[in-house]
TIRO-2110 file (N, C-alpha, C; in Angstrom, 1 decimal):
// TIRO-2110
0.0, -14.2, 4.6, N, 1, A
0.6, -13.1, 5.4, CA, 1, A
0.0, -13.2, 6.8, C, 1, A
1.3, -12.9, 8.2, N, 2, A
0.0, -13.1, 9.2, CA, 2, A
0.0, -11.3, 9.6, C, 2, A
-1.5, -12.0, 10.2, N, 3, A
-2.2, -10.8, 10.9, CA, 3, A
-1.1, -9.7, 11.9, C, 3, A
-1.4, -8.4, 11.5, N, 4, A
-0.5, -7.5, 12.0, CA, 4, A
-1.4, -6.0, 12.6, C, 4, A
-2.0, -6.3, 14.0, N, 5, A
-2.5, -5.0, 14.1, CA, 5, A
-2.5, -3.5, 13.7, C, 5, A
-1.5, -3.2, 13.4, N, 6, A
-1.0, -2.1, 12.9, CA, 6, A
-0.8, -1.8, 11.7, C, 6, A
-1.9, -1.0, 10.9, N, 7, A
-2.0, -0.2, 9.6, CA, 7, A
0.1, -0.1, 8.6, C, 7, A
0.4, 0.2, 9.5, N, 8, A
1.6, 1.4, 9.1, CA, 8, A
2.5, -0.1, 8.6, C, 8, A
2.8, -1.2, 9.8, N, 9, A
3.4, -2.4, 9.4, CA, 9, A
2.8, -3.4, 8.8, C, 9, A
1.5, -3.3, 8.5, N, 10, A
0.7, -4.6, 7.5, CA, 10, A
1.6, -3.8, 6.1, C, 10, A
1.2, -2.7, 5.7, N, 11, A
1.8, -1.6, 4.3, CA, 11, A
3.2, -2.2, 4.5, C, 11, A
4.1, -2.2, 5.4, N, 12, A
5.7, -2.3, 5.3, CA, 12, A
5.5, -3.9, 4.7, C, 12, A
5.2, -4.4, 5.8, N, 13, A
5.8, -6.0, 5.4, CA, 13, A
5.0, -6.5, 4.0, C, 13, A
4.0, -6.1, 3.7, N, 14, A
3.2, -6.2, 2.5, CA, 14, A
4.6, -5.8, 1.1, C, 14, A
4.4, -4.3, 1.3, N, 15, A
5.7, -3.9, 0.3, CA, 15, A
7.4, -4.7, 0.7, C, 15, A
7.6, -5.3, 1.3, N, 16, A
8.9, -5.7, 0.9, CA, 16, A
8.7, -7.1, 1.1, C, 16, A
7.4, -7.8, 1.0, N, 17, A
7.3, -9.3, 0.5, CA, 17, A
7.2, -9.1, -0.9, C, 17, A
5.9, -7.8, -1.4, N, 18, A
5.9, -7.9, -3.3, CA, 18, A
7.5, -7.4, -3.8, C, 18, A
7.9, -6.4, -3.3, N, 19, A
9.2, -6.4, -3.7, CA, 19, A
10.2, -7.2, -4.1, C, 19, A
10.4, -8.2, -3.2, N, 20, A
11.3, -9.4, -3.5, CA, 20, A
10.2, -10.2, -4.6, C, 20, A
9.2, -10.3, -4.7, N, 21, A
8.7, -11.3, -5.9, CA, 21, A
8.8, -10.8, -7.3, C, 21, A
8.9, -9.3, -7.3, N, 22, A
9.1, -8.5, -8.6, CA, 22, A
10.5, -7.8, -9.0, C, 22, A
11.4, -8.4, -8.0, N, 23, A
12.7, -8.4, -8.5, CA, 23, A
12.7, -8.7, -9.9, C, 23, A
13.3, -8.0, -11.1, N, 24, A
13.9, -7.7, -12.4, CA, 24, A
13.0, -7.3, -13.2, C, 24, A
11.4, -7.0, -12.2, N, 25, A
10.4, -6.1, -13.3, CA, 25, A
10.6, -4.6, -13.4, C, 25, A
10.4, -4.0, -14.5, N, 26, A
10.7, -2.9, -14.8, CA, 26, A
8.9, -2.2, -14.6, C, 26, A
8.7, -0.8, -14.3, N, 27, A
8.0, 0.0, -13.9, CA, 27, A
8.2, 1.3, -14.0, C, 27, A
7.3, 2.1, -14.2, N, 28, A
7.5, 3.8, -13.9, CA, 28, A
7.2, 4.0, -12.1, C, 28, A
7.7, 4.6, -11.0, N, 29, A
8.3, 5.0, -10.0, CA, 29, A
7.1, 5.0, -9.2, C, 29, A
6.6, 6.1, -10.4, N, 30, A
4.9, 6.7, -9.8, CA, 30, A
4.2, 5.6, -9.9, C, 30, A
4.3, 4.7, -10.2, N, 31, A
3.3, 3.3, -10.6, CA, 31, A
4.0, 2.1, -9.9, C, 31, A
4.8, 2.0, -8.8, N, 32, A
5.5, 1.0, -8.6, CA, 32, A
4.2, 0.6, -7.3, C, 32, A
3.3, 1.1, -6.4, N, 33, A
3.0, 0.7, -5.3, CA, 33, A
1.5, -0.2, -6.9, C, 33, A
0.8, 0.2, -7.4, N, 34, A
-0.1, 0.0, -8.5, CA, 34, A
0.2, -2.1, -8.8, C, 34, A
1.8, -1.9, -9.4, N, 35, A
1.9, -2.8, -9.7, CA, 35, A
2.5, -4.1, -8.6, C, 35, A
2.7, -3.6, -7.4, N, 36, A
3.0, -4.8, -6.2, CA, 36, A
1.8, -4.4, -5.9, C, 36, A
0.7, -4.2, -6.1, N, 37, A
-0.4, -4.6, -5.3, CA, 37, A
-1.6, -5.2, -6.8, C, 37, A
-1.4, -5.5, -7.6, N, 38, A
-1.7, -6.0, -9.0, CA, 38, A
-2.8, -6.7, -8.4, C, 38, A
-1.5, -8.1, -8.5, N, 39, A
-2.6, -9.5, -7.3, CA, 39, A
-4.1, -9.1, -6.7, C, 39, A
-3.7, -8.5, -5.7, N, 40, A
-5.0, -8.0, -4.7, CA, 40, A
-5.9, -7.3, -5.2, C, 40, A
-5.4, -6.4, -5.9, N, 41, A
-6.1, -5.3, -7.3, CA, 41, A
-7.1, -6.2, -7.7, C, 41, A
-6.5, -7.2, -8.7, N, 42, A
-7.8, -7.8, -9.7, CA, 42, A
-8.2, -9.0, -9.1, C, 42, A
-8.1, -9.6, -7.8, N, 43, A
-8.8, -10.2, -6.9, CA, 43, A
-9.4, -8.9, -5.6, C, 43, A
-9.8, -8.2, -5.9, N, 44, A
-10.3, -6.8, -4.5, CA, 44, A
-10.2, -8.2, -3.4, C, 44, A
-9.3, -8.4, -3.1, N, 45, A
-9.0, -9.0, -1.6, CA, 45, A
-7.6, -9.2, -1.2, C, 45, A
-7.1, -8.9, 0.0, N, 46, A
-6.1, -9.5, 0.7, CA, 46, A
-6.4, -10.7, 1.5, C, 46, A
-7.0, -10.9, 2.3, N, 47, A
-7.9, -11.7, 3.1, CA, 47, A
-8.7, -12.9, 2.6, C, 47, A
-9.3, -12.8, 1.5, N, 48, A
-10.3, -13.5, 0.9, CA, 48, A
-11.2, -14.4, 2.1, C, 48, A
-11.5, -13.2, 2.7, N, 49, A
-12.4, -13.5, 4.1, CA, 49, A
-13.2, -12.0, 4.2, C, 49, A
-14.5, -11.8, 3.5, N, 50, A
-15.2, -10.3, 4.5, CA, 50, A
-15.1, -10.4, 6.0, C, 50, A
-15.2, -11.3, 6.8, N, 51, A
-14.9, -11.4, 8.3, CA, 51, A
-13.4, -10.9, 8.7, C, 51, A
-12.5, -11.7, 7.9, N, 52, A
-10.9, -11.2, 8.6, CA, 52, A
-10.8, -9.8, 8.1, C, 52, A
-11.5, -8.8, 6.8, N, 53, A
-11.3, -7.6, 6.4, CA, 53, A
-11.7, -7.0, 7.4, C, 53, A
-12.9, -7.3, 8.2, N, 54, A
-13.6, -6.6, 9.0, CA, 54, A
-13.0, -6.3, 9.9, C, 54, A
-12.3, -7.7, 10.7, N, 55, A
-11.4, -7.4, 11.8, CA, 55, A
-10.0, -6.5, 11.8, C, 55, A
-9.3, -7.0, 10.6, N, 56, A
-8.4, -5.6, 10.3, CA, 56, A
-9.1, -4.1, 10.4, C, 56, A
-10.1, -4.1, 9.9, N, 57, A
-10.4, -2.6, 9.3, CA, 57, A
-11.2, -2.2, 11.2, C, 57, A
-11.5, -2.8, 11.5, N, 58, A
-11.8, -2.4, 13.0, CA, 58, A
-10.7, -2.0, 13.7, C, 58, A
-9.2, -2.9, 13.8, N, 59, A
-8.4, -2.4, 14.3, CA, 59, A
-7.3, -1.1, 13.8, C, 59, A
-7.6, -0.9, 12.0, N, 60, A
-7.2, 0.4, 12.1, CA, 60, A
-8.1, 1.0, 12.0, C, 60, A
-9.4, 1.7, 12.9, N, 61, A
-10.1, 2.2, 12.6, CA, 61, A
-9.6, 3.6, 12.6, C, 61, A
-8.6, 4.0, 13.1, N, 62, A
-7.8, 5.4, 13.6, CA, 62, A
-7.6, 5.3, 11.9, C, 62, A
-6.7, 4.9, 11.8, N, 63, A
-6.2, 4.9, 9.6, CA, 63, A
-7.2, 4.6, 8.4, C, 63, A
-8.3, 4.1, 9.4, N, 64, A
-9.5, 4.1, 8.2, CA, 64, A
-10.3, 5.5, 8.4, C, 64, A
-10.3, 6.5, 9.5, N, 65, A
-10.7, 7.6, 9.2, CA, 65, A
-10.0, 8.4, 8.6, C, 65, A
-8.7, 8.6, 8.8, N, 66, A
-7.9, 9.2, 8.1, CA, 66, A
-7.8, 8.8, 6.3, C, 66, A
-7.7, 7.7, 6.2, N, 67, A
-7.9, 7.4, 4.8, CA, 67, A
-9.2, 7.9, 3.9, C, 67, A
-10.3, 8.2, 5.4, N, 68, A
-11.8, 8.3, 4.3, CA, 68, A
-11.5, 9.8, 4.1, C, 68, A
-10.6, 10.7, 5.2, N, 69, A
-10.8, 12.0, 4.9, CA, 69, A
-9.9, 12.5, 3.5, C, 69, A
-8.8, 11.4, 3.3, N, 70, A
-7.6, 11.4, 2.3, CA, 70, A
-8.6, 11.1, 1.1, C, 70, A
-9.1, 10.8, 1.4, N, 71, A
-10.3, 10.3, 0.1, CA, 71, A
-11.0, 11.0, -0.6, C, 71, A
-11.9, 11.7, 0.4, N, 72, A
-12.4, 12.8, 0.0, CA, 72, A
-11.9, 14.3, -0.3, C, 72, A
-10.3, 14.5, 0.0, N, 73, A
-9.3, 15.6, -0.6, CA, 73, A
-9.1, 15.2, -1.4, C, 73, A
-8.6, 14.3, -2.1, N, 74, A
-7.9, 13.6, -3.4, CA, 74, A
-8.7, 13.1, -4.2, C, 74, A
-9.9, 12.7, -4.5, N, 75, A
-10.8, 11.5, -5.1, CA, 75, A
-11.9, 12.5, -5.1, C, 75, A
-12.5, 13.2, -4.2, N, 76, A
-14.0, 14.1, -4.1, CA, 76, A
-15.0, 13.2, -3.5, C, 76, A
-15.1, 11.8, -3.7, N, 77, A
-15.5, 11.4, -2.4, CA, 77, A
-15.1, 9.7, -1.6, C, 77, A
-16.0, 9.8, -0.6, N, 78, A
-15.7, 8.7, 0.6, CA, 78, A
-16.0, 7.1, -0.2, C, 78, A
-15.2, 6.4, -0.1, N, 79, A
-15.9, 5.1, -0.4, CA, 79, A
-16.3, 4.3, 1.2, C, 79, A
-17.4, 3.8, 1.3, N, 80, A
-18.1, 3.0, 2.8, CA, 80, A
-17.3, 1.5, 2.9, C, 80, A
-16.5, 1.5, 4.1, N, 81, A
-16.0, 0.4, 4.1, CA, 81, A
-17.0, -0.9, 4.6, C, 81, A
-18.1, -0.4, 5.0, N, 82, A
-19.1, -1.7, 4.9, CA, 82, A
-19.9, -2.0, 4.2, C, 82, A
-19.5, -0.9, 2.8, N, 83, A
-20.0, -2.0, 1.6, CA, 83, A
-19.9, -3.2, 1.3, C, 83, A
-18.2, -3.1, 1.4, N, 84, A
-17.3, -4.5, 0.4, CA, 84, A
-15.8, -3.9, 1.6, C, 84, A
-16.1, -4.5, 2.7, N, 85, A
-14.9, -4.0, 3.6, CA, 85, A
-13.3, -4.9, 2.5, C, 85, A
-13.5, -6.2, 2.1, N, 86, A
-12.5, -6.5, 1.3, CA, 86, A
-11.7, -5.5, 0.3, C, 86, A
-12.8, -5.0, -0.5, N, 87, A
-11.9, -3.8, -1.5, CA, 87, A
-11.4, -2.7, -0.9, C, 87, A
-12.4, -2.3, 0.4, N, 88, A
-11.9, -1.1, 1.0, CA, 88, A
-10.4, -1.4, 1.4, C, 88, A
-10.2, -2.5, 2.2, N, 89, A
-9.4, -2.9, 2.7, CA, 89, A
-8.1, -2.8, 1.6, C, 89, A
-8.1, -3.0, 0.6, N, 90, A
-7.1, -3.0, -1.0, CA, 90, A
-7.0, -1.6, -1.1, C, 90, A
-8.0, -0.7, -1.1, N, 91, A
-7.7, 0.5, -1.6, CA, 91, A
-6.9, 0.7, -0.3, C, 91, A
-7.0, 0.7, 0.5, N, 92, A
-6.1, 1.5, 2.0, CA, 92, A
-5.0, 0.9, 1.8, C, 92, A
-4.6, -0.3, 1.7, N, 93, A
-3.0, -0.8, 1.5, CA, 93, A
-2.5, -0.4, -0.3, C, 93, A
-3.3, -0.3, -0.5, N, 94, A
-2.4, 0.5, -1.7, CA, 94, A
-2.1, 1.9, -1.8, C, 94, A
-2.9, 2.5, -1.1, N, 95, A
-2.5, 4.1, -0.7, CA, 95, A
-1.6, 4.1, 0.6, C, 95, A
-1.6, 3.2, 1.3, N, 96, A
-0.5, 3.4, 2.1, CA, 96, A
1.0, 2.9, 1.7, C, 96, A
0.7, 2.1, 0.7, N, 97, A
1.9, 1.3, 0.3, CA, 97, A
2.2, 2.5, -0.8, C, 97, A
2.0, 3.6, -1.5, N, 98, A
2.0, 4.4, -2.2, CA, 98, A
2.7, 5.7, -1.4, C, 98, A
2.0, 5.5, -0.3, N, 99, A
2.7, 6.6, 0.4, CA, 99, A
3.9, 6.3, 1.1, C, 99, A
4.6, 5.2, 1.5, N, 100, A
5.8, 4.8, 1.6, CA, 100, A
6.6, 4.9, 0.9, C, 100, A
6.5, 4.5, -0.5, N, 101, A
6.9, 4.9, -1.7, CA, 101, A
7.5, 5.8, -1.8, C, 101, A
6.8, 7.0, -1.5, N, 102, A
6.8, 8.3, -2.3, CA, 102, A
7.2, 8.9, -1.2, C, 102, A
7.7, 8.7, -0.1, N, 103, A
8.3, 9.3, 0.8, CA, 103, A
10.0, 8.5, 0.9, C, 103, A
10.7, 7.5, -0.3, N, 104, A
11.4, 6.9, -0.5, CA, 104, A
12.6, 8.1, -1.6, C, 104, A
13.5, 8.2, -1.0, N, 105, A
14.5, 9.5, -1.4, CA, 105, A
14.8, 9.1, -2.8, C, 105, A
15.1, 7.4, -3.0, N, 106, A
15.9, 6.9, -3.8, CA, 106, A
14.9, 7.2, -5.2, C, 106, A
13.6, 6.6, -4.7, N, 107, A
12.6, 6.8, -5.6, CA, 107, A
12.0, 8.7, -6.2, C, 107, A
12.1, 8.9, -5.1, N, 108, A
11.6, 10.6, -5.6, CA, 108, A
12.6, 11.6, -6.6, C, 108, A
13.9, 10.9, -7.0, N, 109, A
14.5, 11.6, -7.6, CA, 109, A
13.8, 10.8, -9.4, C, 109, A
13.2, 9.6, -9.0, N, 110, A
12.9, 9.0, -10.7, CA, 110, A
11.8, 9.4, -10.6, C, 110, A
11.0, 9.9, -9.7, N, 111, A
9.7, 9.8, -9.7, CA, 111, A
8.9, 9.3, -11.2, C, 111, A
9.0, 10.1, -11.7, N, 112, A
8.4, 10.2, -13.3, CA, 112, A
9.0, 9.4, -14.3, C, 112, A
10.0, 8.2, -13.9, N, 113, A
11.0, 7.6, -14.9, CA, 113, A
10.8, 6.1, -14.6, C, 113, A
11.0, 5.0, -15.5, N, 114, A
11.1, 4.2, -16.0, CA, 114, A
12.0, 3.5, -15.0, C, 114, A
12.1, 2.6, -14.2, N, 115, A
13.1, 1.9, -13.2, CA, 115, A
13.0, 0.3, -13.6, C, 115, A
14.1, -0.5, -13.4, N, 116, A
14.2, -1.5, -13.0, CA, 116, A
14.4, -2.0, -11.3, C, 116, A
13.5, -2.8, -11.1, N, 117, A
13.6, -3.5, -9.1, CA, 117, A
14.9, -4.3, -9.4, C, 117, A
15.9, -3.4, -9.2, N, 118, A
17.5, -4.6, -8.9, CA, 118, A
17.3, -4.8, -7.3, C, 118, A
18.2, -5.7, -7.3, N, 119, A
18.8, -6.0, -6.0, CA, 119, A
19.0, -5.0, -5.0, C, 119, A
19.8, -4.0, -5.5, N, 120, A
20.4, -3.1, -4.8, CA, 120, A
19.3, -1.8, -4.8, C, 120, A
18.2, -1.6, -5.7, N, 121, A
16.9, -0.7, -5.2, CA, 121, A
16.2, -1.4, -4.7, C, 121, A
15.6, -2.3, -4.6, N, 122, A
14.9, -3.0, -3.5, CA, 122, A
16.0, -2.9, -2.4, C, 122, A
17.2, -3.1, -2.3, N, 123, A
17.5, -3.1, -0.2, CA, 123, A
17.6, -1.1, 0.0, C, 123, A
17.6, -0.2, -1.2, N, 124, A
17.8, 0.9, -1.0, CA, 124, A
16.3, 1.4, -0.3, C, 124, A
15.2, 0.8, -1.6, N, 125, A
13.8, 1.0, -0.7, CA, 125, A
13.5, 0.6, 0.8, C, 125, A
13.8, -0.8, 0.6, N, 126, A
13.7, -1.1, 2.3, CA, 126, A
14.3, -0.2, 3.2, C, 126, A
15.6, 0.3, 2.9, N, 127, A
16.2, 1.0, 4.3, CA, 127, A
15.7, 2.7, 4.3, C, 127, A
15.0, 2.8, 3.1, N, 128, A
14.3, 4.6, 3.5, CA, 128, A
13.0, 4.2, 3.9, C, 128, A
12.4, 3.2, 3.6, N, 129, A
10.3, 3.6, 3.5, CA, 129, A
10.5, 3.6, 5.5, C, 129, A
9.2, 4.6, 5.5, N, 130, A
9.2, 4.8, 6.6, CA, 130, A
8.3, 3.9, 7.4, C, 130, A
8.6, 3.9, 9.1, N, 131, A
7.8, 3.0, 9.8, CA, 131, A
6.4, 3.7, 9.5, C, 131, A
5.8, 4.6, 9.0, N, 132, A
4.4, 5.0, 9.6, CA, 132, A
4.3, 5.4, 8.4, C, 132, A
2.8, 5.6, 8.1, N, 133, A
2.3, 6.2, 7.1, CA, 133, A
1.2, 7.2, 7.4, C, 133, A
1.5, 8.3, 6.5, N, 134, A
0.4, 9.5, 7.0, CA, 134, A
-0.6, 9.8, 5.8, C, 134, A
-1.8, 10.1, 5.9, N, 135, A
-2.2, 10.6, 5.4, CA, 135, A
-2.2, 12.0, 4.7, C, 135, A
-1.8, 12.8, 5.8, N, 136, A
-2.1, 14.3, 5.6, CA, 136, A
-1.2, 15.0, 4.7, C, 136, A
END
């Protein structure tokens, strides 16, 4: 994947590259960002570079504060992205890819239900997820 300064479009183009590779897998709604981010999950890397994580995570530094404060409301506490900037970096694209999701009309009506990725919900996802993603 190439390098994309922007938090909000690394999350977009990330979700509708797994999207098209998981065409005809079946999922619960609430679990769909979980399972397009699998891959990265049980390798904790996008990058498989601590250097290129670093450089991403510098440039969303604005969305990595935001994510530490989303962290600490939802989770109880901060994870340090210069521990292991690689996993940090995984957990932020999957909470952002989660939050696109779930701001997805088509999807908020299954939320809680059992889906198949057709054809026609994958181009339904693409044309609601929004350009940005918020934390708050």
């Amino acid at each position: 994947m190439e390098r994309k300064e922007n938090f909000s479009e690394y999350c977009h183009d990330y979700l509708c590259e797994q999207l098209d590779a998981y065409e005809g897998c079946d999922c619960y709604a609430c679990d769909l960002a979980y399972k397009l981010c699998e891959g990265c999950n049980i390798d904790g890397t996008l990058t498989y570079s601590t250097f290129t994580a670093k450089c991403y995570l510098q440039a969303w530094w604005d969305d990595c504060s935001d994510f530490s404060d989303f962290e600490k409301w939802n989770f109880g506490e901060r994870t340090n992205p210069f521990e292991n900037p690689e996993a940090y970096m995984v957990r932020m694209v999957i909470e952002g890819i989660y939050q696109l999701l779930a701001s997805c009309e088509c999807l908020q009506k299954v939320w809680d239900e059992e889906i198949e990725l057709t054809p026609e919900l994958i181009r339904q996802i693409k044309e609601e997820t929004p350009e940005t993603i918020s934390f708050a």
